[in-house]
Structures are given as structure tokens and as C-alpha cells.
C-alpha positions as CSV (number, residue, x, y, z in Angstrom):
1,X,78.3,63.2,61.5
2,X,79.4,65.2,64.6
3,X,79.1,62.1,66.9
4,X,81.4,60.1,64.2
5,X,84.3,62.8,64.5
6,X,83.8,62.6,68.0
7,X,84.2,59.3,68.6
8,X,87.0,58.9,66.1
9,X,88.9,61.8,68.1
10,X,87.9,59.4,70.8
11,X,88.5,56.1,69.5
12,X,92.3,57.6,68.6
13,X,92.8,59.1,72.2
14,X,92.4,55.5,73.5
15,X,94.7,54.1,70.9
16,X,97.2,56.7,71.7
17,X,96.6,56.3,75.8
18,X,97.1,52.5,75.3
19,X,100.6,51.7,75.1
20,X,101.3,53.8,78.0
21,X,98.9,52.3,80.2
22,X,100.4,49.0,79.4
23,X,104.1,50.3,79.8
24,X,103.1,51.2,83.6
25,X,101.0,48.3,84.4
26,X,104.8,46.3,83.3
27,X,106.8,49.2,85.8
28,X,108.4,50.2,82.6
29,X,109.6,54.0,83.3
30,X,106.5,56.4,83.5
31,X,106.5,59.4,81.4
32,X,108.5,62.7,81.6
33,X,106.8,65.5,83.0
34,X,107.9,69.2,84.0
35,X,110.4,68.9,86.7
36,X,112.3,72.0,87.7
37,X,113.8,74.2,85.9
38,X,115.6,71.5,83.7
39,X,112.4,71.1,82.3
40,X,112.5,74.3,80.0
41,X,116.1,73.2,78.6
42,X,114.6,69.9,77.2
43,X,111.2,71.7,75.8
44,X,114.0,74.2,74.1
45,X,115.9,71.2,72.7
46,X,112.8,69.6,71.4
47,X,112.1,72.5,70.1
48,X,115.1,72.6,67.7
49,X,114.7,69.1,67.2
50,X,111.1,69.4,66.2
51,X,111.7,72.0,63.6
52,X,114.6,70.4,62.3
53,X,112.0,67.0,61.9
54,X,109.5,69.4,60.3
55,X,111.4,70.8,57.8
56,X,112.7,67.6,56.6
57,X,108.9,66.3,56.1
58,X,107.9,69.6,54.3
59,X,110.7,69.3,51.7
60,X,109.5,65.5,50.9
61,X,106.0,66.4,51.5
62,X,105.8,69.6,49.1
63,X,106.2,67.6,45.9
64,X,103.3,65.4,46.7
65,X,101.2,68.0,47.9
66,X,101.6,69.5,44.2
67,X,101.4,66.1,42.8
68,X,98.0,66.2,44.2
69,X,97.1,69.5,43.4
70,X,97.8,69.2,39.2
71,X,96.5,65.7,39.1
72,X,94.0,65.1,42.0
73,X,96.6,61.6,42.5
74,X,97.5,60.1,46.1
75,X,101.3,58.8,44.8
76,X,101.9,56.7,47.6
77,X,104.9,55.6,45.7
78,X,106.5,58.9,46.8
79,X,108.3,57.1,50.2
80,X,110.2,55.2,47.7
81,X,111.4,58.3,46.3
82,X,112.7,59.2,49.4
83,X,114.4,56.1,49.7
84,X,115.7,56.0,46.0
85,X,117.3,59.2,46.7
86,X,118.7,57.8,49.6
87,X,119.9,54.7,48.9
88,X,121.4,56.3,45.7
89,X,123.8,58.5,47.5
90,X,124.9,56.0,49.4
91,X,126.1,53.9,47.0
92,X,127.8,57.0,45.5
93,X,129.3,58.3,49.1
94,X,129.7,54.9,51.6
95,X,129.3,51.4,49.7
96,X,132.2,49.4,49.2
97,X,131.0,49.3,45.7
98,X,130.7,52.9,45.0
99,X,132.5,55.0,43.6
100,X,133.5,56.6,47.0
101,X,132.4,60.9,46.5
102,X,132.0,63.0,48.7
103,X,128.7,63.2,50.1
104,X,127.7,67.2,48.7
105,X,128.3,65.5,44.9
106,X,126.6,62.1,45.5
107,X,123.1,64.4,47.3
108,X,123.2,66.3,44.0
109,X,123.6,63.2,41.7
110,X,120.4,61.9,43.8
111,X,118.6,64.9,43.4
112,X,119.3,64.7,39.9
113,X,118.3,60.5,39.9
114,X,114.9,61.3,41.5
115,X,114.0,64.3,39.3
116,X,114.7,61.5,36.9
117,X,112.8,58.9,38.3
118,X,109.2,61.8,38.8
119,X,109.9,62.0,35.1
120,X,109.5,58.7,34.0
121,X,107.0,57.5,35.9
122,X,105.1,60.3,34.8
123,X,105.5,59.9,31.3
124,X,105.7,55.9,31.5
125,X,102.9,54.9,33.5
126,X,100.9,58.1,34.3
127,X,100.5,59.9,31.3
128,X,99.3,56.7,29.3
129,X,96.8,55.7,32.3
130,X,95.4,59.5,32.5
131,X,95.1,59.2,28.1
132,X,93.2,56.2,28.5
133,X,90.5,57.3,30.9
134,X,91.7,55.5,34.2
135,X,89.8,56.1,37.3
136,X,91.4,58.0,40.5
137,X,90.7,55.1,42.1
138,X,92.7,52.7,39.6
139,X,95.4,55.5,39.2
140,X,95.0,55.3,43.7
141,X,95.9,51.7,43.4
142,X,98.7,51.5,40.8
143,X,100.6,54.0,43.1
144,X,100.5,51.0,45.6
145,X,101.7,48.5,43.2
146,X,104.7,50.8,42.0
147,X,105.1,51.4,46.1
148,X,106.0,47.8,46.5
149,X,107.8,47.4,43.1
150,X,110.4,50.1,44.3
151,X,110.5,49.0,47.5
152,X,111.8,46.0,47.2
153,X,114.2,46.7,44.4
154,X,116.0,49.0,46.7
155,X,115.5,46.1,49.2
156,X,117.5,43.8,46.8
157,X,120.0,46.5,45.7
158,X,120.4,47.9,48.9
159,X,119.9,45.1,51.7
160,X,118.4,45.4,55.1
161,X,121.5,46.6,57.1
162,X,121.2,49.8,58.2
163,X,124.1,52.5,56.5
164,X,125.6,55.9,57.4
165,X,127.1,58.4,55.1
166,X,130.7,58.1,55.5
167,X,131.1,62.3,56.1
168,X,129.8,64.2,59.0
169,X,128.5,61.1,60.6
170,X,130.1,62.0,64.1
171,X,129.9,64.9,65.7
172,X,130.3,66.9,68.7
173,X,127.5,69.4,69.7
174,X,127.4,73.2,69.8
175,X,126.3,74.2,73.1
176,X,123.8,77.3,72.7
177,X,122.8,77.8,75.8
178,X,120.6,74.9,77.2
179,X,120.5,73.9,73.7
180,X,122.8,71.8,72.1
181,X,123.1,70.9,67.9
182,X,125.6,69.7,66.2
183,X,127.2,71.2,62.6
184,X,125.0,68.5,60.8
185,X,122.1,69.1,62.3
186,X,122.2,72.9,61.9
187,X,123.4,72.5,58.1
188,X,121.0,70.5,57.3
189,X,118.1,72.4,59.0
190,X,119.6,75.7,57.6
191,X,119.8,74.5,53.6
192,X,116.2,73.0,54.6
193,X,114.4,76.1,55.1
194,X,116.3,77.5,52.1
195,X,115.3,75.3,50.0
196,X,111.6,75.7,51.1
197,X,112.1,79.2,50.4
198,X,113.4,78.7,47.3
199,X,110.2,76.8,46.3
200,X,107.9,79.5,47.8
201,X,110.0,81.9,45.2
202,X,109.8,79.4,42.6
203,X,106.2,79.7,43.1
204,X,105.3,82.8,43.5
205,X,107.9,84.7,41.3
206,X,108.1,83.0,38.4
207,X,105.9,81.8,35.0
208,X,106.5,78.0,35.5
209,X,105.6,78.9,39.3
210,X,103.0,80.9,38.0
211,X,101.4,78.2,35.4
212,X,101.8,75.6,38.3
213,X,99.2,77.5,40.9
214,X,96.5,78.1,37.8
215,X,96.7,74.1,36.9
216,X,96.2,73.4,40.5
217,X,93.3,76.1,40.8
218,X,91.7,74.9,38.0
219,X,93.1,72.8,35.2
220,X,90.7,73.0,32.6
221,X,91.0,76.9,32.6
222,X,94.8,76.8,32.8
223,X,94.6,74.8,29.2
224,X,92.1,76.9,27.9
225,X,94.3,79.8,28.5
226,X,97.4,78.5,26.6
227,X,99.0,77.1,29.3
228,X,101.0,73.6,28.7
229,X,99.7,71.1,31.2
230,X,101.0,68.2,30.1
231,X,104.3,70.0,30.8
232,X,103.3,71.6,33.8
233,X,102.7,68.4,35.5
234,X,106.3,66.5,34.0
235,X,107.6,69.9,36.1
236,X,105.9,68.7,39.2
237,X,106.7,65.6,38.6
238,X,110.6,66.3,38.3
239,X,110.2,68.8,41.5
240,X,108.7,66.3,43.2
241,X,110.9,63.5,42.7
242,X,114.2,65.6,43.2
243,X,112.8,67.3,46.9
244,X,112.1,63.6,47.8
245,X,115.3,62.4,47.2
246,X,117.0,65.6,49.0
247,X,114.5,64.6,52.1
248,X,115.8,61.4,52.2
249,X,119.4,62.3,51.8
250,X,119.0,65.0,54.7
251,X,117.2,62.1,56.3
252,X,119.5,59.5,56.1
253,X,122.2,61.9,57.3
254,X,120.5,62.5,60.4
255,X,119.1,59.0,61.2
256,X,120.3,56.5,59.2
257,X,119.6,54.6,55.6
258,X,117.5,52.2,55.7
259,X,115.7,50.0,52.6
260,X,112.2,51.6,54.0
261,X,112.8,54.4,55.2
262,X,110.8,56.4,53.1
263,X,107.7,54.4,54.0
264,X,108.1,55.0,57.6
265,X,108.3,58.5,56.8
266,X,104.9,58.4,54.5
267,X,103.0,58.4,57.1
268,X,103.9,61.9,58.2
269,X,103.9,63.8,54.7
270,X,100.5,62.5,54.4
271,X,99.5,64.3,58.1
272,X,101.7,67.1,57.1
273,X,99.8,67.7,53.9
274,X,96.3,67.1,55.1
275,X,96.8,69.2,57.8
276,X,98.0,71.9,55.7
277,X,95.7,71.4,53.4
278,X,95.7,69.1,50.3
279,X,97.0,70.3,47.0
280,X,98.7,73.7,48.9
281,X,102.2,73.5,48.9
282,X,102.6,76.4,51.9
283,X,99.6,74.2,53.6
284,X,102.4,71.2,53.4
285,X,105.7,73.1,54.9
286,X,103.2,74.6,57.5
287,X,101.8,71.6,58.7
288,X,104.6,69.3,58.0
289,X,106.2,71.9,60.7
290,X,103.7,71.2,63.1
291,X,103.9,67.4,62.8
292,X,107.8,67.5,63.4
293,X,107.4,70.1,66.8
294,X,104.4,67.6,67.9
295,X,106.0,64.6,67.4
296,X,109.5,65.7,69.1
297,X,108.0,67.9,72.2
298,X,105.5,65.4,72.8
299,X,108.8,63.2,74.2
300,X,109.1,65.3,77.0
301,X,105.8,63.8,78.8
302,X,105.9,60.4,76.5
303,X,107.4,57.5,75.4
304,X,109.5,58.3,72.0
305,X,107.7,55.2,70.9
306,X,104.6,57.2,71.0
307,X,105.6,60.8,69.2
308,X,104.0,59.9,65.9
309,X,100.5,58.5,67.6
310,X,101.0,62.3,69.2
311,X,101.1,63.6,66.2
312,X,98.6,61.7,64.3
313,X,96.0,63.3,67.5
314,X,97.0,66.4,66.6
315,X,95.6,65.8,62.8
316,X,92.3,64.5,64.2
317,X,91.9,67.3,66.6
318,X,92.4,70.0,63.9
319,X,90.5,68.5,61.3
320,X,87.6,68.1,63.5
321,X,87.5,71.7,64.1
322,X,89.0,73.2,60.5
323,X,88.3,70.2,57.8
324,X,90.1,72.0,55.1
325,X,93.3,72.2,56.9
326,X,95.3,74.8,58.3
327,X,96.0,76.7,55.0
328,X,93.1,74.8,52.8
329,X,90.1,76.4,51.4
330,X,86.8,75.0,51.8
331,X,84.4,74.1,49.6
332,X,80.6,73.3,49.2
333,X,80.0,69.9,48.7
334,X,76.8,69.2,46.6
């Protein structure tokens, strides 16, 4: 077992190494390295970058870390929430066909939409399948289906041009020091972390927050106890679904809106949350957080092509030393 994590640790090094190789051997640029002091103003600005990246994959990523934890379900239909959410304010805020709001009215109305949208797919397709018995590995699947299903309704709806919101699009940088960031950026990182913090609250202060952690500790105690399960997970559901679709938003505000955008960004909640820990929502901001700096400071010595392969290494790396995560528990198995 220790020789296989090795040579998967291995086997991604190479993968990772490979493009680069190939990008000298065709005298494309070589990769950044430490060069005087100018080097510590771009580590400090992929820094900021980095977090801002991080926090953006912890709020999408939180929701289906708790999806996970209630139900023991790998959604990977939650990208499409993402882009649902997305997509949605848009239309609302940019599309010729919209009604033209303002962009703070049309995120909540797509918070709101993807609340909406956790709900019923939880009570139209995943309650009925968990009532009749269905396999993880059925329920594992159908998530793939409803993946694709979404996807390329918004693909229909939405088109394959890429879009921008049509406030706060441009803007000039704040300098801080070696640092630069512009009003978006910073607003967007700032409400991010408040929001995290709101769900750590949410969590940890409250009943619902309360009856949450005991369903994800152990579900079959939580219901002996008297607590509602069946509404404990619509809740997670509807938290899910609305975080998503406030990712995306942020997401689309700093990049731009794209018909798959969310399934790009899969890809990194899923490292995020497995490196956190599965089914911990703290073990998702934390290592969503790590997968953002990663990715962004790894620029400084690589090709931006190359930041999520970084961060993917990472993953490997820390799971072959700590399986359960950064903030998971382990467990005896057998």
C-alpha cells in the first residue's frame, strides 16, 4: 500500500513536470523564479490573489462538504449550481433580455434561485431515491446525469460566449504597497470571509447549526433523539445551493461567466474538501484556502497553465502523509 502512494505521488510529479519540459524543449518562456527583490512583491500579490481564489472555493465548497456529511452523497451536480447561480444573475444584471438590475439585487435573487434549486432536487429526486433504498453508488451516478442535464440547459439558455456583469467590471487598482487590488476584488474577498464566518456562527451558535453537526456525526442517533432529519438535510440542501450560486456570482465577477464554469471549478471544491477533510465544513474553508494560495503562488516559478496540476500535488502530498485530511478525523477501518 505504501509503494502505491508512492508511486501515485510519483506518477503525478511527472504529470505535473511534463508540460513544462515540453514548453522548454519548444523555447517557449521558462518559468519564473526568485529574481531580486521584485521577487517578494509578486509572492505578496499572489498572496492576496491566492486567498482571494480560496475563499471563493470555500464558500461553493462548504455546501457540498455538508451535503456529504448528512447524506454520505458525492453531488457532482454542485458545479452546475455554481453556474445556475451565475448565469441567473446575469440575465437579471447584463443580458439584453433581462430585466437590467443592478448587480447587488440580481446576486441575491440568485442566491435565492439556488437555495431554490438544493430544495428541489432534494425533495424531487433525492428524497424518493434515498425512500426506495438506492445505492450510494446509484445515488453517485444520478448526480452525473443531473450534472450534464444542467449543464447543458444553461448551455442552451445561456450560449457559449463568455459575459461580464455590467457593474464593477473595470477597475483601477489600489496600490498597497507592492500590492495592488482593486475595489472588486477587495469587496468581494471581504463579504467572502464574512460570509464563511457567518456559516461557522450558523454552526456553532445555533439549534439548526446544532442539529446539523449531530446528523453529520451520526444520523441514526440524531433521529433517535428527536431531531428532524429529513428537514435537516432540505436545510443543507438550501445552504448548499444558495453558497453555490453566491460562489459563482463572486466568481463570475472576478473572471468571467461562462456556460461551465462551475465544472471547471469542481475540480477544486473537491481537493479543497478532501484535503480538509470530507463531510467537515471548517476542513472545506481550510483547505479550499490552501488550494487557492497553491494554485496562485505556484505562478511565480510556473506556467499559469499549470497552477491547478500544483495544486492537485499538494492534495497527494498531504494525503499521503495525513489520509483524513487536514481537519478530518480518522477512523479504523475493519
Amino acid at each position: 500500500m505504501r509503494c502505491q502512494r508512492v508511486f501515485t505521488a510519483a506518477l503525478a510529479l511527472g504529470l505535473v513536470m511534463l508540460p513544462a519540459v515540453t514548453a522548454r524543449a519548444r523555447g517557449e518562456d521558462a518559468p519564473r523564479g526568485p529574481v531580486g527583490p521584485a521577487f517578494g512583491g509578486r509572492a505578496l500579490q499572489a498572496l492576496v490573489d491566492g486567498i482571494q481564489f480560496g475563499v471563493i472555493i470555500a464558500i461553493t465548497a462548504v455546501g457540498l462538504s455538508l451535503v456529504f456529511g448528512t447524506i454520505h452523497l458525492i453531488n457532482f451536480a454542485h458545479g452546475e449550481f455554481v453556474t445556475v447561480g451565475a448565469t441567473f444573475a446575469f440575465f437579471l444584471n447584463a443580458s439584453p433580455a433581462g430585466p437590467g438590475w443592478h448587480l447587488i439585487p440580481a446576486a441575491v435573487a440568485a442566491v435565492a434561485l439556488g437555495a431554490l434549486l438544493g430544495a428541489a432536487v432534494d425533495r424531487g429526486v433525492w428524497r424518493p431515491l434515498r425512500a426506495r433504498g438506492t445505492g450510494l453508488i446509484n445515488l453517485f451516478i444520478v448526480t452525473i446525469g443531473l450534472s450534464l442535464l444542467l449543464r447543458h440547459i444553461v448551455l442552451v439558455l445561456y450560449g457559449t460566449r463568455p459575459g461580464s456583469y455590467a457593474q464593477y467590471d473595470i477597475q483601477s487598482a489600489i496600490g498597497l504597497g507592492p500590492v495592488g487590488i482593486t475595489p472588486r476584488d477587495l469587496t468581494v474577498t471581504v463579504l467572502a470571509v464574512l460570509v464563511l464566518l457567518g456559516v461557522a456562527v450558523l454552526l456553532q451558535r445555533t439549534r439548526t447549526g446544532t442539529a446539523v453537526r449531530a446528523v453529520s456525526a451520526n444520523r441514526d442517533l440524531a433521529e433517535a433523539s428527536g431531531i428532524d432529519v429529513r428537514r435537516v438535510v432540505l436545510f443543507v440542501w438550501m445552504l448548499g445551493g444558495g453558497l453555490a450560486a453566491l460562489g459563482g456570482v463572486f466568481f463570475g465577477l472576478v473572471e468571467t461567466v461562462t456556460w461551465d464554469m462551475g465544472f471547471k471549478l469542481l475540480l477544486m471544491m473537491f481537493a479543497g474538501i478532501i484535503l480538509g477533510g470530507l463531510g467537515s465544513a471548517y476542513g472545506a474553508m481550510a483547505g479550499s484556502l490552501v488550494i487557492g494560495v497553491v494554485a496562485q503562488m505556484s505562478t511565480l516559478w510556473f506556467p499559469v497553465d499549470l497552477q491547478y496540476a500544483w495544486a492537485l500535488l499538494v492534495l497527494i502530498v498531504v494525503l499521503l502523509v495525513r489520509p483524513q485530511g487536514i481537519l478530518g478525523r480518522a477512523e479504523r477501518v475493519g
